[in-house]
C-alpha positions in Angstrom: -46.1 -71.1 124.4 -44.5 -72.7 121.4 -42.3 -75.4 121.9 -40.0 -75.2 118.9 -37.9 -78.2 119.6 -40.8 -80.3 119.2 -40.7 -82.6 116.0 -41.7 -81.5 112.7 -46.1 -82.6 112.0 -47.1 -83.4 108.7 -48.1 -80.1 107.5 -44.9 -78.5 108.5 -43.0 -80.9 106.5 -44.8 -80.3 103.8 -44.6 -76.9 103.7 -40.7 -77.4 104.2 -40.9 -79.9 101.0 -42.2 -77.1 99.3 -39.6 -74.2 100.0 -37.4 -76.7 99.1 -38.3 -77.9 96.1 -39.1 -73.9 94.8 -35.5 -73.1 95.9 -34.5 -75.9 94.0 -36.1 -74.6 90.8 -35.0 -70.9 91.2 -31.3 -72.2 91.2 -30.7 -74.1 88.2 -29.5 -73.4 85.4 -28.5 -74.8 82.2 -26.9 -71.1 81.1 -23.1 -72.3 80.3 -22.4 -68.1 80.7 -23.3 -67.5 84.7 -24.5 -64.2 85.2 -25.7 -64.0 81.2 -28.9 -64.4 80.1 -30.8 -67.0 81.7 -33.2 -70.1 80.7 -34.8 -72.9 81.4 -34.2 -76.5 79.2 -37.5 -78.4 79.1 -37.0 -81.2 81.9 -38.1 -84.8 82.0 -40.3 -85.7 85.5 -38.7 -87.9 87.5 -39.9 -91.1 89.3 -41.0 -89.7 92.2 -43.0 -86.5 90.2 -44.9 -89.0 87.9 -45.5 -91.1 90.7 -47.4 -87.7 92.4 -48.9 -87.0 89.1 -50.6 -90.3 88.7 -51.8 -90.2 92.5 -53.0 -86.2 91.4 -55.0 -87.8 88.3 -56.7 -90.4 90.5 -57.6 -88.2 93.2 -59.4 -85.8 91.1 -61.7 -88.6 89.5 -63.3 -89.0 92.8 -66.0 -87.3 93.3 -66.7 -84.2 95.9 -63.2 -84.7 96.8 -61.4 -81.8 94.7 -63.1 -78.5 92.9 -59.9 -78.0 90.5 -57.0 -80.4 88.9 -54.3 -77.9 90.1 -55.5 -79.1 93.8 -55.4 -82.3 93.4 -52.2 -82.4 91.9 -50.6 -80.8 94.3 -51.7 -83.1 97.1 -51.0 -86.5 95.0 -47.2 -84.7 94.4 -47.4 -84.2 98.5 -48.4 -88.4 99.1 -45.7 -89.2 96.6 -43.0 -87.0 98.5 -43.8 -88.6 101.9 -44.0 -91.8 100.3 -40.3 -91.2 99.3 -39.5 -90.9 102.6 -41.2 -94.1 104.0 -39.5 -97.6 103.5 -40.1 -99.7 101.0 -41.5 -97.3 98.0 -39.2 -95.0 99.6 -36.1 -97.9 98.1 -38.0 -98.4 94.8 -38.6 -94.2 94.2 -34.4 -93.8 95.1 -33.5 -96.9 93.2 -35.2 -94.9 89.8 -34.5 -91.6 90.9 -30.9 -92.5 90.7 -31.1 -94.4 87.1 -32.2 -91.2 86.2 -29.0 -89.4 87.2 -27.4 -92.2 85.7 -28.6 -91.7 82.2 -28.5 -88.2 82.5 -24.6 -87.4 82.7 -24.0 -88.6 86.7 -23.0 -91.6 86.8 -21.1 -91.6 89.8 -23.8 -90.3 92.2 -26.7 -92.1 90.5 -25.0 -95.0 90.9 -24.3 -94.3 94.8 -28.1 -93.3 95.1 -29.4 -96.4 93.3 -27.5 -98.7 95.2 -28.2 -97.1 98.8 -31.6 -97.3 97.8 -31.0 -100.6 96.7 -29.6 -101.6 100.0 -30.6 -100.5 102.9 -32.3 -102.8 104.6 -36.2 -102.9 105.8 -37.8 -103.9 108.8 -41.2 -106.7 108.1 -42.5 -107.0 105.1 -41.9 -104.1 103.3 -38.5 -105.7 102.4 -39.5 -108.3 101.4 -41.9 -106.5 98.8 -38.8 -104.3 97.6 -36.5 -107.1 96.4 -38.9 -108.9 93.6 -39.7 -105.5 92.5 -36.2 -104.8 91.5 -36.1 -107.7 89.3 -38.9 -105.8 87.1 -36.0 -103.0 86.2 -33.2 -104.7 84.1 -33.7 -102.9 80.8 -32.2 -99.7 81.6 -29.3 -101.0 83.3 -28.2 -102.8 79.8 -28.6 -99.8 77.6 -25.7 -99.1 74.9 -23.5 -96.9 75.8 -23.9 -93.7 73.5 -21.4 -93.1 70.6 -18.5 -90.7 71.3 -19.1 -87.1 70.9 -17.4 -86.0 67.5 -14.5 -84.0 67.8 -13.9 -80.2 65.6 -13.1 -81.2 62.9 -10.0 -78.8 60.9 -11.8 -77.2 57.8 -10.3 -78.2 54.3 -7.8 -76.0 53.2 -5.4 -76.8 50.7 -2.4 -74.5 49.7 -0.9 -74.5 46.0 2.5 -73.7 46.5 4.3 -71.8 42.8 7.1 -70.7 43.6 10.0 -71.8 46.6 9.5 -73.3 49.3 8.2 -71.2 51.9 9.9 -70.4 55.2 7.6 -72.0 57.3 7.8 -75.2 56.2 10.6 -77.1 57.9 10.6 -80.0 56.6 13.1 -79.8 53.7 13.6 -83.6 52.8 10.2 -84.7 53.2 9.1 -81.4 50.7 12.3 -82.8 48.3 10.7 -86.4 48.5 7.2 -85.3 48.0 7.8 -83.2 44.5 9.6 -86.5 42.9 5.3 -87.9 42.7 4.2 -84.1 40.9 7.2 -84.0 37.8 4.7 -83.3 35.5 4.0 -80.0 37.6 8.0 -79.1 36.9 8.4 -76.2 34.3 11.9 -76.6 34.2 14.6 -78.3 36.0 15.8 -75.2 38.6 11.7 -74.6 39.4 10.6 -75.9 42.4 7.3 -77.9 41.3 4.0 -77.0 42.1 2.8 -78.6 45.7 -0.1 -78.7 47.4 -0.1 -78.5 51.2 -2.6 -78.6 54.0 -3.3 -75.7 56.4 -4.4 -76.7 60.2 -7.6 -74.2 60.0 -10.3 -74.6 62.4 -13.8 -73.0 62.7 -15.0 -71.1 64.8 -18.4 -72.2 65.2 -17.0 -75.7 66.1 -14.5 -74.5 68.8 -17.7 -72.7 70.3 -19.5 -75.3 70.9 -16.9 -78.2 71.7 -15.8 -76.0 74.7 -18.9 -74.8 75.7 -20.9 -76.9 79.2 -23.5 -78.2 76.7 -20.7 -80.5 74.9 -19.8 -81.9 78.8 -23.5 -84.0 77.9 -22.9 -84.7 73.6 -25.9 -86.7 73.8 -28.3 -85.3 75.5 -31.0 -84.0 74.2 -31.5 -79.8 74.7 -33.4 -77.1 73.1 -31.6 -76.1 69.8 -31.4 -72.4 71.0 -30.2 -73.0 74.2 -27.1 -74.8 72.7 -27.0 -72.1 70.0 -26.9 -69.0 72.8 -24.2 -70.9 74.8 -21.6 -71.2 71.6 -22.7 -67.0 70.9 -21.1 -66.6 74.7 -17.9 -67.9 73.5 -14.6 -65.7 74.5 -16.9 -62.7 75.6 -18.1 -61.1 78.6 -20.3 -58.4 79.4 -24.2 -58.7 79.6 -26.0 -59.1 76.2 -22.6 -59.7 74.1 -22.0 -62.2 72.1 -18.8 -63.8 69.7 -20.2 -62.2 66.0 -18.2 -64.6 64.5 -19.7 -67.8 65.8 -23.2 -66.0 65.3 -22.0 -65.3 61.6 -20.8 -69.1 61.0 -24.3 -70.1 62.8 -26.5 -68.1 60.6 -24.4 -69.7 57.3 -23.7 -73.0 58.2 -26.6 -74.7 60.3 -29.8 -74.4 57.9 -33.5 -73.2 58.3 -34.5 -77.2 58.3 -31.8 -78.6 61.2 -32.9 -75.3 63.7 -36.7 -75.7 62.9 -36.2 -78.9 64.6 -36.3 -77.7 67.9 -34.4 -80.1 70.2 -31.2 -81.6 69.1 -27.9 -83.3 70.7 -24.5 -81.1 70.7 -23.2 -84.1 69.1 -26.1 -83.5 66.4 -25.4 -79.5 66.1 -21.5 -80.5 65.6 -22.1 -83.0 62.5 -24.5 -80.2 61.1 -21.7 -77.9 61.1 -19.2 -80.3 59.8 -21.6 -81.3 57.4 -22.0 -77.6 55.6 -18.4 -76.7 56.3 -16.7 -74.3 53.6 -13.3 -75.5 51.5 -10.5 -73.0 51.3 -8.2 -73.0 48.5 -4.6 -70.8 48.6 -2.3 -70.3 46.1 0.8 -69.3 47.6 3.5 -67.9 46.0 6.8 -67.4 48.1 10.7 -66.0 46.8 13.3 -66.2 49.2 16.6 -64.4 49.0 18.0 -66.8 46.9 15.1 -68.1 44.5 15.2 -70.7 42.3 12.4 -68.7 40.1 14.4 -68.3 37.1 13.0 -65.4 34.5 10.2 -64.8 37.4 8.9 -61.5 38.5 8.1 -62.1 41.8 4.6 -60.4 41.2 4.4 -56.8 43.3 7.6 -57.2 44.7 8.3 -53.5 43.9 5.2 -52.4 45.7 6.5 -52.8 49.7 7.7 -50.4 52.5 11.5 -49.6 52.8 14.0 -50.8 55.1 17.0 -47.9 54.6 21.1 -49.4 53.9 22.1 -46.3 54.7 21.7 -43.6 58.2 19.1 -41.2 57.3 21.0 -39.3 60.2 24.0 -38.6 58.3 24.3 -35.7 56.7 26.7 -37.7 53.8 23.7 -40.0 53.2 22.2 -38.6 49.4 18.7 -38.9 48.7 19.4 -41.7 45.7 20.9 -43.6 48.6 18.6 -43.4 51.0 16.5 -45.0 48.3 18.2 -48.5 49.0 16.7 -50.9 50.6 17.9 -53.9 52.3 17.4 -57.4 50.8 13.9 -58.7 51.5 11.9 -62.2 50.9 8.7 -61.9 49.2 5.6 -63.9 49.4 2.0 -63.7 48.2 -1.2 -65.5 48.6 -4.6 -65.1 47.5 -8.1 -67.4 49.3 -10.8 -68.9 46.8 -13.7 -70.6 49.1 -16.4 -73.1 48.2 -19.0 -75.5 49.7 -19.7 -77.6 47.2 -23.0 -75.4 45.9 -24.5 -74.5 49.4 -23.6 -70.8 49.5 -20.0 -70.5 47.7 -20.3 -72.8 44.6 -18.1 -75.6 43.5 -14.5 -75.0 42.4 -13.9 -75.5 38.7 -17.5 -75.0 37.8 -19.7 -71.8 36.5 -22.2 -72.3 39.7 -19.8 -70.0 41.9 -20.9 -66.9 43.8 -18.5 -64.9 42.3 -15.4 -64.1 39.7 -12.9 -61.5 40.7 -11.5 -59.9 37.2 -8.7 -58.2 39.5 -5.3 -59.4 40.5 -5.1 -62.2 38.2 -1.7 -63.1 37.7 -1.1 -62.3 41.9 0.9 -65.5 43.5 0.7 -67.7 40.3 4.6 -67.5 39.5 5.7 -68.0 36.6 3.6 -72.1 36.5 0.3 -71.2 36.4 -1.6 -69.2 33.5 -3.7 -66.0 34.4 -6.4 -68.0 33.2 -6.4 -71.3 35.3 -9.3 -72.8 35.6 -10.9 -71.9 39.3 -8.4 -69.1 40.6 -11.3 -66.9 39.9 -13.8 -68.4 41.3 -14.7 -66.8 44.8 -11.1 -65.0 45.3 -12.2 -63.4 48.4 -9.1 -61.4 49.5 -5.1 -61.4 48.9 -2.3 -60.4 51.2 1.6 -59.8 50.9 4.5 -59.7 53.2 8.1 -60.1 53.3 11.0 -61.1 56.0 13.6 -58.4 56.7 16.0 -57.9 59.2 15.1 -54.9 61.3 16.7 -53.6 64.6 19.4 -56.1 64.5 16.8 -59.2 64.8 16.5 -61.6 61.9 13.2 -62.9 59.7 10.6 -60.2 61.0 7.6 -60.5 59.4 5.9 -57.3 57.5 2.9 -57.5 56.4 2.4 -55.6 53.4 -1.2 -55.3 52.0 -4.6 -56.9 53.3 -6.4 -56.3 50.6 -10.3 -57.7 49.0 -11.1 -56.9 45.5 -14.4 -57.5 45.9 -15.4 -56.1 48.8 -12.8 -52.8 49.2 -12.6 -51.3 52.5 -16.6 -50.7 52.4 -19.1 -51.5 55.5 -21.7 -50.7 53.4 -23.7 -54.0 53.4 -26.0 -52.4 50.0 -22.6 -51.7 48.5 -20.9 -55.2 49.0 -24.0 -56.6 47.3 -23.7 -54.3 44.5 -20.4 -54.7 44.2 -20.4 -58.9 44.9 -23.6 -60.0 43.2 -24.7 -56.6 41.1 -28.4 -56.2 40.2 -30.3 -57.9 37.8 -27.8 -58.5 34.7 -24.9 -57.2 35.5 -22.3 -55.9 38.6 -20.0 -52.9 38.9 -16.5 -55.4 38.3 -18.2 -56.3 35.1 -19.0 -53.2 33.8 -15.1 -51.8 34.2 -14.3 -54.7 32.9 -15.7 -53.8 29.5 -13.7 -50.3 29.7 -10.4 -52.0 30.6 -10.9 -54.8 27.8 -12.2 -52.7 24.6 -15.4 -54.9 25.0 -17.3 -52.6 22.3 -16.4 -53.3 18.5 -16.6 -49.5 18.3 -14.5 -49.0 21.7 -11.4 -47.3 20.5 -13.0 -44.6 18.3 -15.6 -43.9 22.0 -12.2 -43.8 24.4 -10.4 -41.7 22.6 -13.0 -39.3 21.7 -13.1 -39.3 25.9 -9.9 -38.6 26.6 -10.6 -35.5 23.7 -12.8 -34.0 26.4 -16.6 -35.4 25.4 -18.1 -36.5 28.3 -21.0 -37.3 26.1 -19.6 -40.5 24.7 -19.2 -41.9 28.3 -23.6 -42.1 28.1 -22.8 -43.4 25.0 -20.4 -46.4 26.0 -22.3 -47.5 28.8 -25.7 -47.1 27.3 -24.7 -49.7 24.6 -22.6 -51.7 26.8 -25.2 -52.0 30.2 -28.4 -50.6 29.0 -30.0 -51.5 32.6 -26.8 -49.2 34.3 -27.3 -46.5 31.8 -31.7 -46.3 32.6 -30.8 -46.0 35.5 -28.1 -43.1 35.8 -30.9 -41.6 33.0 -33.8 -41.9 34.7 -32.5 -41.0 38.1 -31.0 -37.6 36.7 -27.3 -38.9 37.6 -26.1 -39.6 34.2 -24.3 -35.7 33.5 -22.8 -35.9 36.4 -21.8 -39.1 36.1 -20.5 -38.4 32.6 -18.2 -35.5 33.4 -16.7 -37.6 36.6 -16.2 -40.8 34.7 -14.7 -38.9 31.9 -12.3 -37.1 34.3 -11.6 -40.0 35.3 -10.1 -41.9 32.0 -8.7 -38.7 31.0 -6.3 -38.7 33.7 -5.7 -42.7 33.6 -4.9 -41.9 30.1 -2.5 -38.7 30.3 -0.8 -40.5 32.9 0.1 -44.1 31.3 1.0 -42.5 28.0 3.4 -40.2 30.1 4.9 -43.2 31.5 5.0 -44.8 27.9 6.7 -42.1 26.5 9.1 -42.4 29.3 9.7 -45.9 29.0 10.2 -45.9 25.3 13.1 -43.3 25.7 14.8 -46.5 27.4 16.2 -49.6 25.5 13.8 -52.6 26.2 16.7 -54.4 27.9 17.5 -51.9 30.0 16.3 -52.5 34.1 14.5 -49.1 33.3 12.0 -50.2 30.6 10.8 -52.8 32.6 10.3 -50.7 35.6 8.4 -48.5 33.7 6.3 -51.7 32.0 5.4 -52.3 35.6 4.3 -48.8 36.0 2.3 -48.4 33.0 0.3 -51.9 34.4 0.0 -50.2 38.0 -1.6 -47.5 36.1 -4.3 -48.9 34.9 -4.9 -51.2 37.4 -5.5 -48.1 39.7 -7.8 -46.9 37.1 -10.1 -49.8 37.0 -10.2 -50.0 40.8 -11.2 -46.4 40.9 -13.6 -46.9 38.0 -15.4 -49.8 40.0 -15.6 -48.0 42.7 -17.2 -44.7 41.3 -19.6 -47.3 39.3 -20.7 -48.5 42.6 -21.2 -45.6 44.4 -23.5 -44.3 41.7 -25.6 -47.8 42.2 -26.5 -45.9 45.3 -30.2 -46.4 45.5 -30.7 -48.9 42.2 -32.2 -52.0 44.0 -35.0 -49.6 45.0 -35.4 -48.3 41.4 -35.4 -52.2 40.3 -37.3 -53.3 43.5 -34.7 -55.7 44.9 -34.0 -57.8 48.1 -31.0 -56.6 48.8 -31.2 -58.4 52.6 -32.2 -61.8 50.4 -29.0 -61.3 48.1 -27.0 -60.3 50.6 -27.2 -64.2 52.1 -25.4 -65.3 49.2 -22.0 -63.2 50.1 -19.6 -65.5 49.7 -17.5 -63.3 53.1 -18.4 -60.7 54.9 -16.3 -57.5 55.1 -14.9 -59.7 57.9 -12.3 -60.9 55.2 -9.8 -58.4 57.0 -9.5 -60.4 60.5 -8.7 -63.1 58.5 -5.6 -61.7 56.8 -4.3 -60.6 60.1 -5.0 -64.2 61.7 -2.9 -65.6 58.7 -0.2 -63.5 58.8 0.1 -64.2 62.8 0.1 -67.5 61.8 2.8 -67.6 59.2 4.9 -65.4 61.5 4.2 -68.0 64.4 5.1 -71.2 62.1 8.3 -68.9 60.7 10.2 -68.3 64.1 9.8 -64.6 63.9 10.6 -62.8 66.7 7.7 -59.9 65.9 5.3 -58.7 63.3 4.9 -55.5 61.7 1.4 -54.5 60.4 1.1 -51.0 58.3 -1.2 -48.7 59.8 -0.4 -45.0 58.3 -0.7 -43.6 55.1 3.3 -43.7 54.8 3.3 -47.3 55.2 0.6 -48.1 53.2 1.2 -45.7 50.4 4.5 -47.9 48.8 2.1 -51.1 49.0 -0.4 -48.9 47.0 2.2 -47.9 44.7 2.9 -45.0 45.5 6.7 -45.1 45.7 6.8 -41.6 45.5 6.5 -39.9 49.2 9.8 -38.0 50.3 10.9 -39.4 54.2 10.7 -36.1 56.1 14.9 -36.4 57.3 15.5 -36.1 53.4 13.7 -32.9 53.0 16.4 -30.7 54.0 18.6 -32.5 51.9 16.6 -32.0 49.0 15.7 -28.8 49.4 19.6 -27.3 49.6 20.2 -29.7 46.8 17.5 -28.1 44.2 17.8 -24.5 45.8 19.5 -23.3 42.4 18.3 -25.8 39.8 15.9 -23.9 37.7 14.7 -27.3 35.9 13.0 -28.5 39.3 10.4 -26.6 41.4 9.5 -26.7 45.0 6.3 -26.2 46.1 5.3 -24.4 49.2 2.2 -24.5 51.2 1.0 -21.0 52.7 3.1 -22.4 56.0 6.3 -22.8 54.2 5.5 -26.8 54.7 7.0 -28.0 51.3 3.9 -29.6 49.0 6.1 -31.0 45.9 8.8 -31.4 43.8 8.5 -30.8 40.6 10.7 -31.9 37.4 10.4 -30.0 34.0 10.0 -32.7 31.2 9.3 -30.8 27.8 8.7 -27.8 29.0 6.0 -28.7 31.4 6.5 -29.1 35.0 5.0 -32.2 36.8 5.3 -33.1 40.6 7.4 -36.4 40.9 8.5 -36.6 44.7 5.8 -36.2 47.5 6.4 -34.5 50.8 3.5 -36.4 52.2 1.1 -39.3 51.2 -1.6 -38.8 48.5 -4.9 -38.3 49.8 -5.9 -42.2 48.2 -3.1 -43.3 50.7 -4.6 -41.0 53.9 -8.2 -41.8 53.3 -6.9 -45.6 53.1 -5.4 -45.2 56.1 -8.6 -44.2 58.4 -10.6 -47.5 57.0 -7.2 -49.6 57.5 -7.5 -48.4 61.0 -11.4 -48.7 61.6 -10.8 -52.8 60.6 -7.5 -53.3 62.1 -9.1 -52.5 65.6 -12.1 -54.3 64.8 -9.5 -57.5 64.0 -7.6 -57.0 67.2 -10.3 -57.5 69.4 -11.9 -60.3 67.6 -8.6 -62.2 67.1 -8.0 -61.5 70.8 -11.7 -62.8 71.9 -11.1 -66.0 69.3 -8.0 -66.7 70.7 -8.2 -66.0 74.2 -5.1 -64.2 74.0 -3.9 -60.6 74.2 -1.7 -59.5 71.6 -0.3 -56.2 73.4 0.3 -54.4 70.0 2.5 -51.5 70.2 3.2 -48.3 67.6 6.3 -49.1 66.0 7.6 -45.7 63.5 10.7 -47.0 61.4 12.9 -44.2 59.7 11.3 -42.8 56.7 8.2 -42.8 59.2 6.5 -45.3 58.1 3.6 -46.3 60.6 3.6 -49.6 62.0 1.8 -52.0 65.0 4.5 -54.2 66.5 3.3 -57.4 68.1 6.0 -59.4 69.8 5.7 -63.3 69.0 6.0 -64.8 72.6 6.2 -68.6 73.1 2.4 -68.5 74.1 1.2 -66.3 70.8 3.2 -69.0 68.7 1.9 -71.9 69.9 -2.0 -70.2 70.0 -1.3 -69.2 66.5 0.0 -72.7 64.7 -4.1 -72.8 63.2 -6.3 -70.8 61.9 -9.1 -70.0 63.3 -11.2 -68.8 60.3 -12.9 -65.1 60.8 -16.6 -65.0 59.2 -18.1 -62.2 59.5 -20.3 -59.7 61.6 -19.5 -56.3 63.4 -17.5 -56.6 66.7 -17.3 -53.6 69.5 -13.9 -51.7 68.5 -10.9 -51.6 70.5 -9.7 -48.2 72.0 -6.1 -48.3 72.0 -4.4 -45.6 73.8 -1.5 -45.5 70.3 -4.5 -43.8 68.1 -5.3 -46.5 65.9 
């Protein structure tokens, strides 16, 4: 019988050594995400391995001894681990074994191993043969320690400030004392001068990949991928998941060359991403309730939801007054970003990715010209917002449009580079642009005989203007229909702006009235060249096939992504968190994005009744009925033709925006959420004329998460379901 308390032979330690070892193996990890995927970082051997390789490589030059290497490696890796365990080599293999730790980020328990092995002390002569031996291993006890690890560095992003001094900036005296160094910037002596400021914005790439396990070893050398798969982890869970943004700012910011490399430090990976970093310029433009812009229109002030004076309840409360609002601060901002020539272009040079035609004269004030040099030059997107009082608290923050002239509300990534880049010569903002500007000597005599009714001279326009356009609709068998939709098109830009002329001109130019109808007439045919770049790039649909282009290759030179929509509600977050506001509003219904639209039109449903027992017996207005009895319209007879002028519900521009304001504004809550590491808890929030909100309460820890920005760049995230309908 087997006595199993007898002590453990050679073989069976052996065999133990080898369990061990394999367990050993199976259990590591360098995987910062447990339970993700999995991998293995190449190792370096350690003492006693190369010691067992080199016995391995001698044993298998002797001859008869070994058929095969693998054999004879084995066994020299079996001497060396029983020679570990023996005194004397057994010192010398722990004494190295431990400067290994050492060097490798533990310190602390190489250290303890070196100097056990170090010090223990040795029966005959086998101690004696371990001390001058020790002597021989000074050099990597005397190595320099590595340079620090460097830290994220906050991206460059300077903010041109026109107009007052916004609200979130506290310090009043030190803003007072900084303007006495930019005078020449003063317009006049009540106008605050123009300032630049600096905006904590961090990205995301580097916040990845500071927090991430690799970064607890900077200098230590890893595969490039591995460190790369750990910062995709960031903020996300779930097998096979990873943060789109970091990927994004990976893909644009660390090039072909530095990944080709293969192995590199996280120290290495971070001055690579500083390195290629983006710049972001902001003009911000900002009116309080008291502004000191004198003779400024505070841009598309007019274009914002309503906040009523007066109970919509009360059946004394007339439809002219529910009409007034309460007093509101403005502000507007628009992004430009560069790299210096990389991928966005320089600022103030021609080699930029792009130059939005649209929104010009949005958050200059009444300081810088429409045509300043750079502030079109890779205007990615533009937002507005005010501060109102609402429900009894003070300085809520609205947000009123998140809007991206260049790349819509489109997913479509063939239609952002049609609309971004164009194809060969020319791009769908361009080509409107020649409408909108007369850009043909013979333009006038064209448009007019247009708006006349023949299509024809739209083939006509566009063939002489952008021959390569015009082939195409030709060749393709688009260019009738095109025509008559096109043509449509103008015609009713056209009809309507000299309606509102006409209107206008009935009004003395110093009256309120004229100017509000100046403003109208400019709305008009702003609407008219967005609608016209956007049928011009839906008919593109399928011309980098015709003209055999890359559209994947072009599409690497997008200065955004349509990503540019997290970003807007990031910044607003943030200006409400630097403000002291005690929530945030963000539109998200066709009523509350309709005024921003400018459509100022739309009846709120407690005024219908009103309205309709006020007009019952006025036979110069019309009300128009659905086949429910759900009133459409109300229209007003102006020279004997009647035209709809009050809306019972939101055009169908206004509901179709709507749907792709709510696909992105999920897609921004969850990635803000995931780039954070926050929940925002967003509630519905419906104010009195109906108007559709999210409500997100500012709590001390959303205000202090939100004093940076943590720049959005791109890629698709999984969608949030929330249970309010989004």
């Amino acid at each position: 019988m087997e006595n199993k308390f007898l002590p453990l032979g050679y073989a069976e330690m052996l065999e133990r050594m080898k369990y061990k070892d394999m367990l050993e193996r199976l259990s590591s990890t360098n995987d910062p995400a447990y339970g993700a995927e999995q991998f293995v970082s190449p190792r370096e051997p350690g003492p006693t391995e190369k010691f067992g390789n080199l016995i391995g490589k001698g044993l298998y030059k002797l001859p008869f001894a070994f058929e095969d290497e693998r054999s004879a490696m084995r066994s020299g890796q079996d001497v060396a681990d029983v020679a570990s365990f023996t005194p004397g080599p057994g010192n010398v293999l722990g004494f190295l074994e431990g400067e290994k730790m050492a060097r490798e980020g533990q310190p602390f328990l190489g250290t303890l191993i070196s100097g056990l092995s170090a010090g223990i002390p040795v029966a005959g002569k086998a101690g004696n043969v371990v001390k001058p031996k020790l002597k021989t291993y000074p050099a990597p006890l005397q190595l320099p320690p590595p340079p620090p690890p460097p830290a994220p560095r906050a991206l460059q992003h300077k903010v041109l400030h026109t107009a007052d001094r916004p609200k979130e900036i506290k310090d009043v005296q030190g803003w007072n004392a900084g303007s006495q160094s930019e005078a020449p910037y003063r317009s006049s002596a009540n106008l605050m001068p123009l300032r630049y400021g600096d905006n904590d914005t961090q990205m995301m790439s580097q916040i990845a990949l500071a927090e991430s396990d690799f970064y607890k070893k900077p200098n230590k050398v890893f595969p490039i991928e591995n460190i790369l798969q750990g910062m995709r982890r960031y903020g996300v869970t779930g097998k096979g998941n990873v943060n789109q943004n970091v990927d994004r700012q990976i893909g644009d910011f660390l090039s072909e060359e530095f990944v080709a490399r293969g192995n590199a430090t996280p120290a290495q990976v971070m001055l690579e991403l500083q390195r290629n970093a983006p710049k972001i310029q902001e003009t911000h433009a900002y009116y309080g309730l008291n502004s000191t812009m004198e003779d400024a229109e505070p841009g598309y002030s007019r274009y914002i939801t309503k906040r009523p004076v007066y109970d919509l309840d009360s059946p004394t409360t007339s439809f002219n007054e529910s009409a007034e609002t309460m007093s509101q601060a403005y502000g507007e901002r628009k992004f430009n970003m560069f790299d210096d020539g990389r991928l966005y272009g320089k600022p103030g040079s021609e080699k930029v990715s792009f130059k939005n035609l649209k929104h010009d004269e949005l958050a200059i004030g009444n300081k810088l010209g429409v045509g300043e040099k750079g502030l079109k030059d890779n205007n990615y997107m533009h937002q507005r917002y005010t501060f109102e009082t609402i429900d009894g608290q003070d300085n809520v923050l609205v947000g009123q449009e998140f809007q991206s002239d260049v790349y819509a509300l489109t997913k479509d990534q063939t239609k952002l580079v049609n609309k971004v880049k164009g194809v060969g010569d020319f791009n769908p903002g361009l080509i409107q642009y020649e409408v909108d500007n007369y850009s043909l000597p013979e333009a006038e005599e064209i448009l007019e005989a247009i708006k006349q009714g023949d299509n024809s001279q739209v083939g006509r326009y566009f063939g002489e203007s952008d021959p390569k356009f015009y082939n195409y609709l030709y060749s393709s068998n688009k260019l009738d229909e095109f025509n008559e939709e096109y043509g449509n098109l103008y015609r009713n830009h056209r009809n309507e702006y000299e309606d509102i002329k006409g209107l206008r001109d009935t009004f003395d130019p110093d009256d309120p009235q004229f100017m509000m109808r100046n403003q109208d007439m400019a709305e008009s045919s702003s609407t008219f060249s967005q609608k016209g770049k956007r049928l011009i790039t839906n008919y593109m649909d399928g011309i980098e096939k015709f003209y055999d282009l890359n559209i994947e290759e072009i599409s690497k030179t997008l200065p955004r992504s349509a990503d540019w929509f997290t970003d807007n509600v990031k910044t607003l977050l943030q200006t409400g968190a630097k403000s002291d506001s005690p929530f945030v509003l963000i539109p998200n219904g066709a009523r509350s994005l309709a005024p921003p639209s400018g459509n100022l039109d739309v009846i709120p449903p407690k005024m219908i009744p009103f309205l309709e027992d006020f007009h019952k017996n006025d036979k110069s207005v019309k009300l128009n009925y659905d086949t429910k009895g759900k009133l459409i319209n109300i229209q007003g007879n102006k020279d004997g033709y009647f035209r709809a002028e009050k809306f019972a519900e939101p055009d169908k521009g206004s509901i179709n925006r709507a749907k792709s304001y709510n696909d992105f504004l999920k897609k921004a809550m969850k990635q803000t959420e995931q780039d954070y590491g926050v929940k925002l808890n967003a509630t519905e929030y419906i104010d009195a004329y109906d108007q559709e909100f999210l409500k997100i309460e500012l709590t001390p820890e959303l205000k202090e998460a939100f004093k940076t920005f943590r720049m959005n760049h791109g890629g698709v995230a999984s969608l949030m379901p929330l249970k309010y309908d989004l």
